[in-house]
C-alpha positions in Angstrom: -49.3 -8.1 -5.0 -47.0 -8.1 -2.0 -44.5 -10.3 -3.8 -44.7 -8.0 -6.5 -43.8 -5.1 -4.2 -41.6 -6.2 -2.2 -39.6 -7.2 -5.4 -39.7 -3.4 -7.0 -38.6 -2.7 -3.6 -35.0 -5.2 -4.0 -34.2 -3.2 -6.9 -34.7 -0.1 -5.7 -32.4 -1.0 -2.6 -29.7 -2.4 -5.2 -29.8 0.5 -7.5 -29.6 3.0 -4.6 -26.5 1.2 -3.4 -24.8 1.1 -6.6 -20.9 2.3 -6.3 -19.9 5.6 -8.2 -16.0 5.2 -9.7 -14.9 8.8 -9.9 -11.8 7.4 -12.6 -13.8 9.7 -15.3 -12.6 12.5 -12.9 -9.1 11.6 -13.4 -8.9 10.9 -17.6 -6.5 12.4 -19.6 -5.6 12.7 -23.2 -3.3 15.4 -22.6 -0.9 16.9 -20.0 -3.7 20.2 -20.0 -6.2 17.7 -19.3 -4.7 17.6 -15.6 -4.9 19.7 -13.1 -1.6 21.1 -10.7 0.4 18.8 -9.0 -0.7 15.5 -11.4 0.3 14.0 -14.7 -1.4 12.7 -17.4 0.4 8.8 -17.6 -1.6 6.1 -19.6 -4.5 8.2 -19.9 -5.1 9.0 -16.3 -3.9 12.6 -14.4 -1.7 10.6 -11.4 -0.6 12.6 -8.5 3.1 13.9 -8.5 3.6 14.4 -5.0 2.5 12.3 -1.6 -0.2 13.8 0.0 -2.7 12.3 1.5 -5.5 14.1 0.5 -4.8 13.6 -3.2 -4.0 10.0 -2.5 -7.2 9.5 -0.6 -9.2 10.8 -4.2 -7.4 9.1 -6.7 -9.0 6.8 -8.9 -8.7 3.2 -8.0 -8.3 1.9 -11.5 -5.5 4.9 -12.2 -2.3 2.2 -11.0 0.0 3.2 -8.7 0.5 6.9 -7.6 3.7 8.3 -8.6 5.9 8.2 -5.4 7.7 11.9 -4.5 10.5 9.8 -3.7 11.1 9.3 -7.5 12.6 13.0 -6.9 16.0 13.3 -6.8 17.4 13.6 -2.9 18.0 16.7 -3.1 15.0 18.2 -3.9 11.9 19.1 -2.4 9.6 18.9 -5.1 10.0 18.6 -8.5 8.1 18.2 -12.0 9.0 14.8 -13.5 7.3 15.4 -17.1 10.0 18.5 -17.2 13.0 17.3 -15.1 12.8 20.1 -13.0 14.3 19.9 -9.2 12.6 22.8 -6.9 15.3 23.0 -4.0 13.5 25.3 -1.1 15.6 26.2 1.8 12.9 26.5 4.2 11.8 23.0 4.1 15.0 21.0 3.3 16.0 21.2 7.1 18.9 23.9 7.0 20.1 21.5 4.6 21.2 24.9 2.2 23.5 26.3 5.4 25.9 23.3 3.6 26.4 23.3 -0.5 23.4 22.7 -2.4 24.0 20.6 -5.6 21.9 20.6 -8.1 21.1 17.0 -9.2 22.8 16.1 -13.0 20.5 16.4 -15.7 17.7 18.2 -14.0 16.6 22.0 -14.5 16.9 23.5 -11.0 14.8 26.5 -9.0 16.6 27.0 -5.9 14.5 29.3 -3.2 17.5 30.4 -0.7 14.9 31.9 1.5 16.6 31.2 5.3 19.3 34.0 6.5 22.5 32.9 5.1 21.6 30.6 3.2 23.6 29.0 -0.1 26.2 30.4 1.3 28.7 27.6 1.3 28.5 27.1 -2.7 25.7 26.4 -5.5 26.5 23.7 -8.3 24.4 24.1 -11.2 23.6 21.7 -13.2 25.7 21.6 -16.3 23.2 22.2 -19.8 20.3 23.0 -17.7 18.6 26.0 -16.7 19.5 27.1 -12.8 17.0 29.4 -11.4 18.5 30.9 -8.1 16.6 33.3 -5.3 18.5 35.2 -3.1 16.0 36.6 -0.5 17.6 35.7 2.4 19.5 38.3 4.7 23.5 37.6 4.0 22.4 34.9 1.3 24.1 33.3 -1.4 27.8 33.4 -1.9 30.9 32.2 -3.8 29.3 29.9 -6.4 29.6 29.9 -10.0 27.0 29.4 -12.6 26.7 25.9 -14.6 27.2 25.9 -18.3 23.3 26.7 -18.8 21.7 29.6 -18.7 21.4 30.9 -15.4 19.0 33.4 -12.9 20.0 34.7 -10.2 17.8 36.9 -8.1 19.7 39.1 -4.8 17.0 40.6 -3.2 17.5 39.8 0.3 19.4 42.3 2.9 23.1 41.8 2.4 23.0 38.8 -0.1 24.7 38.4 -2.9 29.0 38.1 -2.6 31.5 37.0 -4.9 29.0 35.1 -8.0 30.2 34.5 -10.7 29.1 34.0 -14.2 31.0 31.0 -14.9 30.4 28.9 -18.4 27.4 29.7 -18.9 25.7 30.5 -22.4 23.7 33.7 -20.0 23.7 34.9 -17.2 21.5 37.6 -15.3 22.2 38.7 -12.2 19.7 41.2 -10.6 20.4 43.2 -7.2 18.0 45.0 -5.3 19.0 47.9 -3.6 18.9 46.1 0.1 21.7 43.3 -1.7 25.1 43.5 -1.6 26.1 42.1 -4.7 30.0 42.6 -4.4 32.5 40.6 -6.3 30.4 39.7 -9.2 32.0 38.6 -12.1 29.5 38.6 -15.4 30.9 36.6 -18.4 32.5 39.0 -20.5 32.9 41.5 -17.1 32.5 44.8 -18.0 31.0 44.1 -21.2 27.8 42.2 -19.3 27.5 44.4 -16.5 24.4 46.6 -15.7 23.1 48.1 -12.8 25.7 46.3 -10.0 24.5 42.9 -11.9 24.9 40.7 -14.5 23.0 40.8 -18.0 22.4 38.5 -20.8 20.9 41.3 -22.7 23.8 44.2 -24.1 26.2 41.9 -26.7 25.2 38.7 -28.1 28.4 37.2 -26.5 26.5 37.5 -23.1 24.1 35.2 -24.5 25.1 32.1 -26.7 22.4 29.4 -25.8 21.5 27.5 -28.4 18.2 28.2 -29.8 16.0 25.0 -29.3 
């Protein structure tokens, strides 16, 4: 009888210490599947980004984490499933008081949150959206649109000189009252104009994307 207990009482032990894989946590058959800041790869949501707390609860039969340094340089986060560079200049360290080039190829979302900020130039990215905040006080100035089409939002005090439309297939421009927005030139001038800004809206020659 004691041999007989003290055996239910080894499997008991063994099944209580039993390890719980949490990969079923992490499968994937589709990019909805995950949640924010992973991506479904090889049927598993991977983390896009390095942080430690996501890296500490991945799965350990999920491969190797996707490395934030896959990013292009420039940027300070970015979706790789989308090819879009998120250039913020509140954490690039002042990088943005320089020009900020968007990297080839890559949709771009450019926060110029610091006071004067992007104001030494913005290269879009030629084909690709570009996606441009101007919220901070005397930001943004003398840059030209790429050949995609292009966003550019002045609401910061003062921000907002000299933009220009450039090649792209449309622009908008929008100025709060607090912005400056001097010297803009829309691409058909006049034509685009609306409201101090820029608008891809009045002709269809201020919009000539191709529809995809």
């Amino acid at each position: 009888m004691k041999l007989a207990a003290y055996g239910l009482l080894a499997l008991a032990l063994v099944a209580g210490c039993s390890v719980n894989h949490r990969s079923g946590d992490f499968a994937c058959e589709k990019q909805a599947d995950c949640a924010s800041g992973r991506t479904c790869i090889d049927g598993f949501c991977v983390a896009t980004q390095a942080d430690a707390s996501v890296q500490d609860s991945m799965p350990i039969d999920a491969g190797p984490a996707i490395d934030a340094n896959l990013c292009p340089m420039q940027c300070t986060s970015c979706a790789l499933d989308s090819k879009t560079c998120n250039i913020d200049c509140a954490r690039n360290g002042g990088a943005c008081n320089g020009p900020v080039r968007c990297p080839d190829g890559w949709a771009c979302n450019v926060l110029c949150s610091t006071n004067s900020s992007c104001r030494n130039g913005v290269t879009c990215p030629e084909g690709r959206s570009c996606n441009i905040t101007c919220s901070g006080r005397a930001s943004c100035n003398k840059f030209a649109c790429g050949s995609g089409p292009c966003n550019v939002d002045c609401t910061g005090l003062n921000s907002c000189t000299d933009l220009s439309c450039g090649a792209a297939c449309a622009c908008d421009i929008t100025c709060a009252i607090s912005a400056a927005c001097t010297g803009l030139m829309c691409k058909l001038d006049k034509e685009c104009m609306q409201d101090r800004g820029c608008t891809s809206m009045s002709l269809p020659l201020c919009n000539s994307c191709p529809r995809i």
